[in-house]
SEMAR-530704 format. One line per field, with one value per residue (C-alpha): chain; x, y, z. Coordinates in Angstrom, 3 decimals, padded with zeros to 6 digits. Layout:
! residues N
chain (A,...)
xx (X,...)
yy (Y,...)
zz (Z,...)
! end
This chain:
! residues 641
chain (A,A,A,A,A,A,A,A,A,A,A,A,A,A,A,A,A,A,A,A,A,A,A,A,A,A,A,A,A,A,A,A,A,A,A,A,A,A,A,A,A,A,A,A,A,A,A,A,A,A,A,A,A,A,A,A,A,A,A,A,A,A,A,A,A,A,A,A,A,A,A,A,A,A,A,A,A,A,A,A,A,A,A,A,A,A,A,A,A,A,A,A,A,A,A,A,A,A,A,A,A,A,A,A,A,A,A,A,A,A,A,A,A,A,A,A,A,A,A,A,A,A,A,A,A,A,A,A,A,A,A,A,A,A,A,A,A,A,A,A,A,A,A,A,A,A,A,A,A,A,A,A,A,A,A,A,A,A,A,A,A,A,A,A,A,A,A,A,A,A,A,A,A,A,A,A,A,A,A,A,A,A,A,A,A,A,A,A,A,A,A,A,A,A,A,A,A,A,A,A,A,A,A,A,A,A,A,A,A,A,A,A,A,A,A,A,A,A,A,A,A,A,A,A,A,A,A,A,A,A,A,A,A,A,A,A,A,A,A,A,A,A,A,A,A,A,A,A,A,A,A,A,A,A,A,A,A,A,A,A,A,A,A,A,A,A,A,A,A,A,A,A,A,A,A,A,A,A,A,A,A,A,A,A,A,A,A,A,A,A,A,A,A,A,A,A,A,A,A,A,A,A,A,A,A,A,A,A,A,A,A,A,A,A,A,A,A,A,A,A,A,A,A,A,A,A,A,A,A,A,A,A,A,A,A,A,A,A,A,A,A,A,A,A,A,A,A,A,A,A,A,A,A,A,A,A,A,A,A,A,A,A,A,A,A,A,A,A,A,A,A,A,A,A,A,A,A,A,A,A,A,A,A,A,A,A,A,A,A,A,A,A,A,A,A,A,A,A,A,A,A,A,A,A,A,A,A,A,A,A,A,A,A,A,A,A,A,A,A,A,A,A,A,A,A,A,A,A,A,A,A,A,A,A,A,A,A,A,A,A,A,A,A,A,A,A,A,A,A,A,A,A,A,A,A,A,A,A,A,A,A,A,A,A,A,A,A,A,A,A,A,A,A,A,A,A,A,A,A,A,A,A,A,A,A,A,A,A,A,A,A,A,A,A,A,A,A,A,A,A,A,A,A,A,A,A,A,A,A,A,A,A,A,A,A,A,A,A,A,A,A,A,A,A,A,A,A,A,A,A,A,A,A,A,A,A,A,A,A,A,A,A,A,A,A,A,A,A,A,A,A,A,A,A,A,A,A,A,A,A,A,A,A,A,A,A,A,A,A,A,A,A,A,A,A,A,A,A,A,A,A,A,A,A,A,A,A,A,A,A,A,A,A,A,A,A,A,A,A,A,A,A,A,A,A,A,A,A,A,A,A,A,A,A,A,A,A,A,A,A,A,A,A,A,A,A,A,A,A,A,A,A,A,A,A,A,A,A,A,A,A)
xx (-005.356,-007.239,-007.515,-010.973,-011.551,-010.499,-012.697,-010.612,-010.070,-013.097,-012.454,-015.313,-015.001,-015.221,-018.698,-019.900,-019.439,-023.139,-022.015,-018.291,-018.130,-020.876,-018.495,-015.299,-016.582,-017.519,-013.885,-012.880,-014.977,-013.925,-011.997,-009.888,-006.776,-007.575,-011.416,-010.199,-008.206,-010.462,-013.074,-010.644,-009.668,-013.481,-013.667,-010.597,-012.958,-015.067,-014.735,-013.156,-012.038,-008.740,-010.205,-011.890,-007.963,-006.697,-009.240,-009.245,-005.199,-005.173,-007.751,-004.805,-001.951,-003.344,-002.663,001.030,000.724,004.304,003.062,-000.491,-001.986,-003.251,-001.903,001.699,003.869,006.109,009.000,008.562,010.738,009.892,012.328,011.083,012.288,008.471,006.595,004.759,003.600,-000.177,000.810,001.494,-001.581,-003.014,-000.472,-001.337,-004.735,-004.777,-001.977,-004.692,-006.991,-005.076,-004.128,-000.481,000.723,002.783,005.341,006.218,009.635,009.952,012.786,013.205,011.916,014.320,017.174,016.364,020.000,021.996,019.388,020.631,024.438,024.604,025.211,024.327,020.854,017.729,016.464,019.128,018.328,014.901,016.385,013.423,012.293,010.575,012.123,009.828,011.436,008.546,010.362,009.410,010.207,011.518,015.113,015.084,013.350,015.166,018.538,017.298,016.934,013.890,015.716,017.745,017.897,016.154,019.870,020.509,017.401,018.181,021.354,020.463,017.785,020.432,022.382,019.480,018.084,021.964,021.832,018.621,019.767,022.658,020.318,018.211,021.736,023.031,019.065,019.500,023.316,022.136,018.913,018.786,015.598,012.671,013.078,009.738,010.213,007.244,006.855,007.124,004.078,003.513,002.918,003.767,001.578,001.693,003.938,002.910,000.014,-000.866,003.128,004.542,004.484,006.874,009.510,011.890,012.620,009.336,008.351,005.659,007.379,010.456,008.516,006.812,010.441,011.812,008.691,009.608,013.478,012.496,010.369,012.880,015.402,012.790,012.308,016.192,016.748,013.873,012.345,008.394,006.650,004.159,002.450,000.892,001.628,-000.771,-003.552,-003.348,-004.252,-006.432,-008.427,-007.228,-004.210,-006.136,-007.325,-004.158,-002.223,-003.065,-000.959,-001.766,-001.018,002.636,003.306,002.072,004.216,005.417,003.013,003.075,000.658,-002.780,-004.260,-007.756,-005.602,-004.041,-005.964,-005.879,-001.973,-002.007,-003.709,-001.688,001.359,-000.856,-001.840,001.928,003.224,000.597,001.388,005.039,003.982,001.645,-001.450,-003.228,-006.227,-006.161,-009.150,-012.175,-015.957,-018.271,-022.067,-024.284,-027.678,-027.152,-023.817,-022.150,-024.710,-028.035,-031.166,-032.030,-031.394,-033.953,-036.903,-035.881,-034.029,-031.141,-032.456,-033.698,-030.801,-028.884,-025.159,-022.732,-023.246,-026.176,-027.032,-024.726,-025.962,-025.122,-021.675,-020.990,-021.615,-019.357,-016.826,-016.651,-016.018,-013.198,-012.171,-012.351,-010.985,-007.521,-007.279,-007.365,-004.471,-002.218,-002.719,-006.306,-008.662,-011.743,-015.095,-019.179,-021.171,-024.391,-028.114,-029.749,-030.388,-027.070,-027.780,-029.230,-026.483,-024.034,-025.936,-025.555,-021.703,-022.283,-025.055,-024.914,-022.631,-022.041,-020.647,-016.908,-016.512,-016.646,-017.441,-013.706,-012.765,-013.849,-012.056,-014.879,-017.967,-021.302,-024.509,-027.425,-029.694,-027.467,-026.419,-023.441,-021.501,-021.973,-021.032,-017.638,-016.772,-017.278,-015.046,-012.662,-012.586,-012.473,-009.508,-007.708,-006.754,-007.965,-010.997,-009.235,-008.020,-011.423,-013.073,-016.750,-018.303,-022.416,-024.880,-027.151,-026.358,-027.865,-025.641,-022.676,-023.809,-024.022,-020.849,-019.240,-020.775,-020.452,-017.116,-015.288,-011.909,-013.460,-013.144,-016.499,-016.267,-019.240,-020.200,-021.666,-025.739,-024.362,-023.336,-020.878,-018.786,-018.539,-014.831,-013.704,-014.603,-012.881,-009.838,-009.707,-009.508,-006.786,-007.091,-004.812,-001.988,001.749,004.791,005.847,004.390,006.381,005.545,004.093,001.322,000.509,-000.247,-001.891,-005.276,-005.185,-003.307,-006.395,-008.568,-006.046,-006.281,-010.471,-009.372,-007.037,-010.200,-011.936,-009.648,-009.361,-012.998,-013.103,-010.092,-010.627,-008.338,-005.266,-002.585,-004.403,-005.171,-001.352,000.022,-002.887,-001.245,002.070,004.072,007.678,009.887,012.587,014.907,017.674,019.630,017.949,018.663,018.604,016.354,013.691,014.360,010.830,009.207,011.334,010.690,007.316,006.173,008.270,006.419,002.657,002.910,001.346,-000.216,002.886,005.214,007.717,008.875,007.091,009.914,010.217,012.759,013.885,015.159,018.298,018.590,017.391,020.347,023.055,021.380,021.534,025.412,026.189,028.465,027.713,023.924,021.464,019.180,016.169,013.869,010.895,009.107,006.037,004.660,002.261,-000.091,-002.257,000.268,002.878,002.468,005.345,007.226,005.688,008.056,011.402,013.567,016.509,018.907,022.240,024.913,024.132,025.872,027.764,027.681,029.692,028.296,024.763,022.397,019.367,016.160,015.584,012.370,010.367,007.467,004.883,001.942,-000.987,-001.947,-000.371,-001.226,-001.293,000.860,003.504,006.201,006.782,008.561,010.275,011.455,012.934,014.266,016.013,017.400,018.702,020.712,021.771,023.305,024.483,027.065,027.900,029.275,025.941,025.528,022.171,019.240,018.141,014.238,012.127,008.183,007.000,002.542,000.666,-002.955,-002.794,000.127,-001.524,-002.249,001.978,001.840,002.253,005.267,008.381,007.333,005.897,008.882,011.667,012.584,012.471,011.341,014.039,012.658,012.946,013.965,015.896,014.171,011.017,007.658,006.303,008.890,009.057,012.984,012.900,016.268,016.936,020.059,020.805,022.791,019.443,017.215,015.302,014.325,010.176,008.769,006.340,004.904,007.157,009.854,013.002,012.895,016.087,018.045,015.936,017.928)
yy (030.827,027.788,024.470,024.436,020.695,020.661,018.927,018.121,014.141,013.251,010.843,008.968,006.641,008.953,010.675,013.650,016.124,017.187,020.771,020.891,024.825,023.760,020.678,022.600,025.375,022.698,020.963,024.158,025.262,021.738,023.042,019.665,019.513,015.536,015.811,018.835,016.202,013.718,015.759,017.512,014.129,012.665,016.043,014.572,011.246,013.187,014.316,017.874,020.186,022.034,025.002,023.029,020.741,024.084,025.167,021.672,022.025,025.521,024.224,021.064,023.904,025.782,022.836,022.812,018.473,016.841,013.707,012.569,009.238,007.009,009.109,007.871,011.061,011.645,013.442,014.249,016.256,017.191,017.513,018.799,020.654,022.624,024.540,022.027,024.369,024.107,020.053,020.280,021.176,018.447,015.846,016.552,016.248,012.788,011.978,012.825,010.675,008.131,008.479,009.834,013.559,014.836,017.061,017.870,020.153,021.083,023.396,026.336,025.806,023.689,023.540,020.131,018.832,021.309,020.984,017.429,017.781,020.776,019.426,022.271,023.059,023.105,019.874,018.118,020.108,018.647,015.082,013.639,009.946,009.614,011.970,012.151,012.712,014.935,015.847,016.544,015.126,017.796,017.849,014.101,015.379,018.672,017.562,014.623,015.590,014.934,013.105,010.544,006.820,004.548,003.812,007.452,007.742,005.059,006.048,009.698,008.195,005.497,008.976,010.729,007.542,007.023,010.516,010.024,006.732,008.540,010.636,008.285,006.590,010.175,010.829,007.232,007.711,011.757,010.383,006.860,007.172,005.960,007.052,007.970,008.419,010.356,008.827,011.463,012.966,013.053,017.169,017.231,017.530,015.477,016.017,013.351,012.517,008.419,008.091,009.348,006.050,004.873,007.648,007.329,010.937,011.805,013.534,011.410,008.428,009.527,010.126,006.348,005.225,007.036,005.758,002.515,002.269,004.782,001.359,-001.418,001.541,002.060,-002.188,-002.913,000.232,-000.814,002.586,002.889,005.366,007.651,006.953,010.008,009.183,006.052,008.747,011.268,008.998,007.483,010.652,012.683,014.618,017.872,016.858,016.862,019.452,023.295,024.759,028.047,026.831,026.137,028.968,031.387,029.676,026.311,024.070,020.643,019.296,022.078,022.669,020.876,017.315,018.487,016.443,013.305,013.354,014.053,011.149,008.806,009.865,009.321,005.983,004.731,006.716,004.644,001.483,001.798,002.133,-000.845,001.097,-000.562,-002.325,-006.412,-007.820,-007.003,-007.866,-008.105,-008.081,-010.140,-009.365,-006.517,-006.665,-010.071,-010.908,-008.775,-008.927,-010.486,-014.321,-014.732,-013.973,-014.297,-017.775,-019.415,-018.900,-015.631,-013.292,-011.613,-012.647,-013.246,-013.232,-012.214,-008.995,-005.686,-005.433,-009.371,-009.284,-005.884,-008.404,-010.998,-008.378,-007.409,-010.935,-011.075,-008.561,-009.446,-013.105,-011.188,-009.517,-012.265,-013.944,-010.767,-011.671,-009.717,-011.568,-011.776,-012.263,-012.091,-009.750,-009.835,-010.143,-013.326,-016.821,-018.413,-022.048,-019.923,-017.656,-020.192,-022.440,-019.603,-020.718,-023.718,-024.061,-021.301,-021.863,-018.389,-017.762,-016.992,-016.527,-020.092,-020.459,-021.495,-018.202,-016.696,-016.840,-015.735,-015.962,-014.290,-014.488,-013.980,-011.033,-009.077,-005.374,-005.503,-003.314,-006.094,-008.934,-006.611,-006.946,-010.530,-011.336,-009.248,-011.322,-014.091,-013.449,-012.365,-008.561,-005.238,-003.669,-001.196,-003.894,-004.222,-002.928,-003.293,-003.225,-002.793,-001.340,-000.234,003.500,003.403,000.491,002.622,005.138,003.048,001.436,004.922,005.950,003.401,002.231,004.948,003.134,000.348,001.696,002.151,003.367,005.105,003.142,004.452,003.601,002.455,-001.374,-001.000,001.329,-000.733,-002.375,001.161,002.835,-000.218,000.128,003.780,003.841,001.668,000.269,-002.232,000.024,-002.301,-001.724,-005.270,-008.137,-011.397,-015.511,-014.574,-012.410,-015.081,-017.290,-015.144,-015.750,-019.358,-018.960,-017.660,-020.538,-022.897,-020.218,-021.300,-025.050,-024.097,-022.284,-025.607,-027.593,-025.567,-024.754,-029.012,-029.711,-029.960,-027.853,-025.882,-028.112,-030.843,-027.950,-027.222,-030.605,-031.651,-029.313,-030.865,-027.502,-026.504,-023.647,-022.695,-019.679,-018.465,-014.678,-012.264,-013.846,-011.445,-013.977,-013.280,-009.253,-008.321,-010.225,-009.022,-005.123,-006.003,-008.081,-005.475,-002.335,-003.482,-005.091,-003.391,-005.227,-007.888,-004.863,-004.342,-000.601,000.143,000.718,001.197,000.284,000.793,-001.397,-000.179,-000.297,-003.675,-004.633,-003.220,-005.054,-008.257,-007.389,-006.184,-008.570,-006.915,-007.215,-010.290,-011.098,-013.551,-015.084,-017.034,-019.363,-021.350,-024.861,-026.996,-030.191,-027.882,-025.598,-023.770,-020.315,-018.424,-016.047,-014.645,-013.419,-011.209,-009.699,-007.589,-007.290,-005.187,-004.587,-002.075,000.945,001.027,-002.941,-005.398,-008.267,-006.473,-007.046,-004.953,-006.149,-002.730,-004.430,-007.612,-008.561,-011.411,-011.475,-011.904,-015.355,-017.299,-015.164,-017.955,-021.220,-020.340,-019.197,-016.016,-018.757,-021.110,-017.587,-016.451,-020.044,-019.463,-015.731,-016.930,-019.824,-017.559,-014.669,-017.555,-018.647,-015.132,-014.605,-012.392,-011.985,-010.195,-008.991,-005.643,-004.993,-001.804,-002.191,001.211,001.304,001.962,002.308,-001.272,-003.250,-003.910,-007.037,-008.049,-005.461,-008.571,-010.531,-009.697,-010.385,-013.646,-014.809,-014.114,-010.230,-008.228,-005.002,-001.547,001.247,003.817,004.909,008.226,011.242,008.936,008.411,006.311,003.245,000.294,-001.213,-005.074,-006.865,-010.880,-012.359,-015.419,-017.494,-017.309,-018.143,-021.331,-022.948,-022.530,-026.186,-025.946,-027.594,-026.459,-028.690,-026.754,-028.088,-026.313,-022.904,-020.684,-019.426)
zz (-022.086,-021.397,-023.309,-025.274,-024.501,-020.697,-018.003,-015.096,-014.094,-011.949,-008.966,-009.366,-006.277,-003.692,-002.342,-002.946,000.362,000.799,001.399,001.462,003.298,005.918,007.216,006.586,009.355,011.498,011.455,012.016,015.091,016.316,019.491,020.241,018.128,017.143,016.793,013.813,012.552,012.568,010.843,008.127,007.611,006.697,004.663,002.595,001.806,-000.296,-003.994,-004.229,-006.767,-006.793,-004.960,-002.017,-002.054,-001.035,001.390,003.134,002.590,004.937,007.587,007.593,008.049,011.135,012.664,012.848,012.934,011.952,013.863,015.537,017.006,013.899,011.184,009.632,009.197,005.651,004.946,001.152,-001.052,-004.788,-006.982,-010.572,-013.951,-014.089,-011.306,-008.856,-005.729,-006.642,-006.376,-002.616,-001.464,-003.320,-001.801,001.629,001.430,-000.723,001.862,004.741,003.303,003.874,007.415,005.953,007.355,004.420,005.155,001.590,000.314,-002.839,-004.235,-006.671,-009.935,-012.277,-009.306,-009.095,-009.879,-008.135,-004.558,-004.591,-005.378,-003.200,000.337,001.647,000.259,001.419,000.999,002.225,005.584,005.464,005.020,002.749,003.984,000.010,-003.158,-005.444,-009.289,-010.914,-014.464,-017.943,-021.321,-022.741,-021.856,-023.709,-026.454,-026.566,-028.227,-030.816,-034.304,-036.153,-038.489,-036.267,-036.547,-034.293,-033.081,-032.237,-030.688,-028.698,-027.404,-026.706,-024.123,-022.645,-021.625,-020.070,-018.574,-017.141,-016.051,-013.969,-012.309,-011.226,-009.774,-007.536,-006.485,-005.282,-003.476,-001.794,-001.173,000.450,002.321,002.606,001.089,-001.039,-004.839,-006.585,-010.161,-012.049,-015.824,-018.842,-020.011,-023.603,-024.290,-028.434,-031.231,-034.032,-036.851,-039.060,-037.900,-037.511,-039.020,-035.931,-034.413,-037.487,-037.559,-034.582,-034.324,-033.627,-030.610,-029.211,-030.772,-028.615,-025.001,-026.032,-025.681,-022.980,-020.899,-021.543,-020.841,-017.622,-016.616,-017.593,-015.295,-012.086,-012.094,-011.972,-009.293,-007.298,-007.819,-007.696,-010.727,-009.753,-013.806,-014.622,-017.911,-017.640,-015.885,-018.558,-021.480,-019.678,-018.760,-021.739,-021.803,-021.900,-018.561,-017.525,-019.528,-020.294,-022.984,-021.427,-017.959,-019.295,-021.421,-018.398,-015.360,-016.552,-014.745,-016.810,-014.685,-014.614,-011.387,-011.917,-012.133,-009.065,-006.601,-008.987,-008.895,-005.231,-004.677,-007.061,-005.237,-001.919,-002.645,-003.300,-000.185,001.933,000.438,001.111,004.809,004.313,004.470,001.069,001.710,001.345,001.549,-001.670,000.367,-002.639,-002.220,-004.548,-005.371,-008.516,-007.751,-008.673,-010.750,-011.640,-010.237,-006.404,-006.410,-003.578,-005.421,-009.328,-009.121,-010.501,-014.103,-013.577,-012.358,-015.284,-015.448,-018.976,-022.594,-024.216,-022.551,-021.709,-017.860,-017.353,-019.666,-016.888,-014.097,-015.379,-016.039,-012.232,-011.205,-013.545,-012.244,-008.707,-009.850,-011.347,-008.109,-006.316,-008.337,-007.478,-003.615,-002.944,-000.377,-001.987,000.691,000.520,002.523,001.571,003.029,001.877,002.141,003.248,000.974,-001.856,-002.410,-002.200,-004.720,-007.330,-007.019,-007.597,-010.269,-012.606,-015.672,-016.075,-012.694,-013.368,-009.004,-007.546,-003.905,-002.958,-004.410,-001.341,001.825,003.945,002.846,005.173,003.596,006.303,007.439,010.155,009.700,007.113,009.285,012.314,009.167,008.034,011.378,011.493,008.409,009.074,012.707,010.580,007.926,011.124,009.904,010.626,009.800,007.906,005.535,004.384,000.733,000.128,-002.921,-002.571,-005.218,-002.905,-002.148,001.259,002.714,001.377,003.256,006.367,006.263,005.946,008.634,010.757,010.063,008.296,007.489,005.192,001.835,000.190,-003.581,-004.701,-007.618,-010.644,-011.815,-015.017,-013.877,-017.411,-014.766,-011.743,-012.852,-013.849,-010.717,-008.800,-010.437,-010.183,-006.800,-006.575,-002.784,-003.737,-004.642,-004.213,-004.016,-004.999,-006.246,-004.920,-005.088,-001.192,-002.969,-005.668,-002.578,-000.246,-001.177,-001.173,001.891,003.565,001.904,004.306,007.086,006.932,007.254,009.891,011.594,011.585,012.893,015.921,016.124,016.044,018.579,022.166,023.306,022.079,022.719,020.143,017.567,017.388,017.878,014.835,012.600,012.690,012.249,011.046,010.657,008.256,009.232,008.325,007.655,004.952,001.532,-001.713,-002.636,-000.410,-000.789,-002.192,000.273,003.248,002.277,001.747,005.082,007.537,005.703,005.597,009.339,011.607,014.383,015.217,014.692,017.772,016.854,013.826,012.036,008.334,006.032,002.662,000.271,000.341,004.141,004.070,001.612,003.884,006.406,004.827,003.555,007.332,009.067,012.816,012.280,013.161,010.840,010.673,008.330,009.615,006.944,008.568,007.318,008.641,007.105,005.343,003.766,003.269,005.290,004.133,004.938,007.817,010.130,010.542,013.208,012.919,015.720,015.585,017.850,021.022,020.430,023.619,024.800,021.920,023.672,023.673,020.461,020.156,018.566,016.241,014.794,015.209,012.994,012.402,009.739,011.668,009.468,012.335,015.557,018.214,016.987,019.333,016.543,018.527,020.950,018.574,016.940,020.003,021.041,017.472,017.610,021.096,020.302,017.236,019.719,021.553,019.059,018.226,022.012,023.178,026.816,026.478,024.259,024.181,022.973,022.440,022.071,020.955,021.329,018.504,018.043,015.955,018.354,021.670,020.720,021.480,024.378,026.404,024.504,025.978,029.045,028.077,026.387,029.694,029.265,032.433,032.099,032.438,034.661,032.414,029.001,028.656,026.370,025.706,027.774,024.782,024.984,026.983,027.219,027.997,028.922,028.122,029.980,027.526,029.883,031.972,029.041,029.005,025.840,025.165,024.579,021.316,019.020,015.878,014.902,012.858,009.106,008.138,007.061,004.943,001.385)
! end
């Protein structure tokens, strides 16, 4: 049994594999355990069906990984009311795409409720870091009447809506973890056809509700949704559903959406580790606008009203201009003529992008990989921040070759496509969206002017004494919650231990008399930074005069102006007052933290020999009563909250 209509969900943005078996035998002849990784890894890159998921899912498995140099692992149980075991397959491989090793646990079929109250079952053994939700509609649905009031509708779905947030609090209160909730599919057929919508005990009209208070629930719980309701009307709910499917084994969602869900639960499982990309690199000629600016002219490329390939155009950099108000770095990489591109900006009153929109802008004749390089130099993050958009198929090709952790969506010939393709792939993915994202592009605008001071000063000291720089601190604030989650998640490079938190365990934090917390806010004469920086320190678990810094961070906006010291100068006069003799510090080495390999050191910790049961951590002391105050060139403008 098989729906008539069925195509499954195509993900567009990725490539094609040129011949998927060819490169899956070479992974697999690939004798060194990280070169297979590597490889199975580029395999996951490409556009595969359900069958090549679970081949590329089985090459994964022979490698035993929990854990491997660049690749974040995840603890992820599944609990759901329908069968899901094609799904983990699928999850593992979208998760491998993204540099995530999914250890995923999912329990018997419908056992949901009773895995999670019963201490003793088996996924409370595998003590999930994320619990993913994955239920159906149809216990809602099952007990409303066809003929109830909108009032009785209403409070049948405040009961199961209570029942499920009583759920998350019991997955939190069992696991201290992440809560995933999966939104409700809508499955019926229409009784009424168009009047559906009107009657309140209709079916459809019922899941329309449900999704909605399940929303208004996830935003006040802080719980993330994993929308496949949002995916399966947008690709057609027989893409996602097979009547047969159900009826033969209760799958809700049918295998050939498989790897689209995997990789919508992928893409928020790597954001919550602060793997989404930040930075969209847009190329111009038959991209931004159509047509090649260099030899048609102002008047003669193709861009707004009047014509479907130049209203397609426009549409991208509306596109691109909404991103950038939800905290996306937009940038230009493109080969041309640096003065005419830019005049385009400037002189064409169709031109919805304005040059100040972009924070880096590289228009010359260089290799585009050599140019991603330089902007991403230039914005001050990783490569692997990066997006680039480019019409040209063969530059797409190079970049992916060249520099395989850009993301490079394979967009469409039909220019009509390009937004749709962008926003399918969802680099952006968040987990959040706080007044620090609002400002984050325009923060990078400043960060240029900050660039140009220093490129102008004539040495350091006058750059940072030019800038006329203060700090507010103060203890975690509920406040500044979002932001908090948010900046010790997604930082990687200024990122002491590498630690991740919750929400929740960033709450008790903040509500934990015994524990040290700091807030760093950073303002100069240009403008106001932000939030940029965090530390947590708690008690050492056998010293009460002893406080350990369990994590450290910085955003890598204001690498170099010295806050590292004023920072320190405040977390020690803070243990100070609290009666601390000494600080305690791990640095754990990742592939992305050398760059603060150097810090404690440089900021008066001596080094401890050794560090039982690890190889891979580095234990630095601080004696306060020895510490001596770091002059710099930030003045304290108050308490933060």
């Amino acid at each position: 049994m098989q729906n008539a209509t069925s195509s499954p969900p195509v993900m567009s943005w990725l490539p094609i594999a040129p011949d998927f078996r060819a490169s899956l035998r070479a992974a697999l002849d690939t004798r060194a355990t990280a070169d297979r990784l590597q490889s199975l890894a580029s395999l996951a890159g490409h556009r595969l069906g359900f069958l090549e998921t679970i081949q590329l899912d089985r090459a994964l498995a022979q490698l035993s990984l929990k854990e491997a140099p660049g690749f974040a692992p995840v603890r992820l149980a599944v609990l759901a009311s329908s069968t899901v075991d094609h799904l983990l397959p699928a999850i593992r491989v979208a998760g491998l795409r993204r540099r995530l090793l999914i250890d995923a646990h999912h329990g018997a079929y419908g056992q949901y409720r009773q895995d999670l109250l019963d201490r003793t079952s088996s996924v409370h053994k595998f003590a999930p870091e994320t619990v993913l939700f994955a239920l159906t509609a149809r216990e809602a649905i099952a007990g409303i009447p066809l003929n109830a009031s909108t009032a009785e509708v209403d409070q049948a779905i405040a009961k199961f809506i209570g029942d499920l947030r009583s759920l998350w609090r019991e997955a939190r209160g069992a696991f201290n973890s992440s809560i995933i909730q999966q939104t409700f599919m809508d499955v019926t057929e229409p009784l009424f056809g168009g009047y559906d919508r009107l009657v309140p005990g209709a079916p459809s009209r019922i899941v329309a509700r449900l999704n909605d208070r399940l929303c208004e629930a996830a935003a006040q719980d802080g719980v993330l949704l994993l929308d496949v309701a949002r995916a399966s009307e947008r690709d057609g709910i027989d893409a996602w559903f097979d009547t047969g499917r159900w009826l033969q084994g209760k799958l809700e969602v049918a295998p050939p959406a498989a790897p689209k869900y995997g990789d919508l639960l992928a893409r928020i499982l790597a954001a919550q580790r602060g793997l989404s990309k930040k930075c969209l690199v847009l190329d111009l000629d038959n991209t931004l606008w159509g047509g090649v600016i260099g030899d048609d002219g102002i008047d003669g490329i193709v861009l707004g009203e009047g014509s479907a390939v130049g209203e397609a155009h426009l549409a991208l950099q509306s596109y691109a201009k909404q991103l950038k108000e939800r905290g996306v770095i937009l940038a230009v990489c493109s080969k041309n003529d640096p003065r005419i591109a830019a005049a385009v900006f400037d002189e064409h009153p169709e031109m919805l992008l304005k040059r100040s929109d972009f924070a880096a802008f590289v228009a010359n004749w260089n290799d585009k990989a050599e140019n991603l390089k330089t902007i991403a130099t230039k914005l001050n993050i990783g490569i692997e921040s990066l997006v680039f958009v480019d019409d040209n198929p063969a530059e797409r090709a190079r970049i992916r070759q060249s520099l395989p952790m850009i993301g490079v969506p394979e967009l469409p010939e039909d220019t009509a496509q390009y937004v749709r393709c962008l926003a399918d792939a969802c680099y952006f993915e968040s987990v959040g969206y706080t007044s620090e994202d609002q400002q984050r592009a325009q923060q990078y605008t400043e960060n240029a002017e900050r660039e140009a001071l220093l490129q102008s000063a004539q040495s350091m000291d006058e750059f940072l004494c030019g800038l006329k720089m203060s700090v507010v601190s103060g203890p975690f604030t509920a406040v500044d919650h979002v932001r908090i989650v948010q900046l010790i998640n997604k930082t990687n490079q200024f990122n002491t231990t590498t630690r991740r938190y919750t929400s929740e365990e960033i709450a008790q934090l903040t509500n934990m008399p015994s524990a040290l917390t700091l807030q760093f806010r950073l303002l100069d004469r240009i403008g106001d930074n932000g939030l940029v920086s965090t530390m947590i320190l708690r008690p050492a678990s056998d010293h009460d005069d002893v406080l350990e810094i369990e994590n450290w961070v910085m955003s890598c906006r204001v690498f170099g102006r010295q806050l590292e010291f004023e920072a320190m100068n405040i977390a020690v006069e803070a243990g100070r007052q609290r009666g601390v003799k000494m600080f305690m510090a791990d640095y754990i080495a990742t592939p992305k933290n050398d760059v603060i390999s150097s810090l404690y050191p440089n900021l008066g910790f001596s080094a401890v020999e050794s560090v039982p049961s690890s190889n891979a951590v580095q234990r630095w002391l601080l004696n306060l009563d020895d510490y001596v105050m770091h002059d710099t060139h930030i003045v304290r403008a108050g308490a933060a909250g």
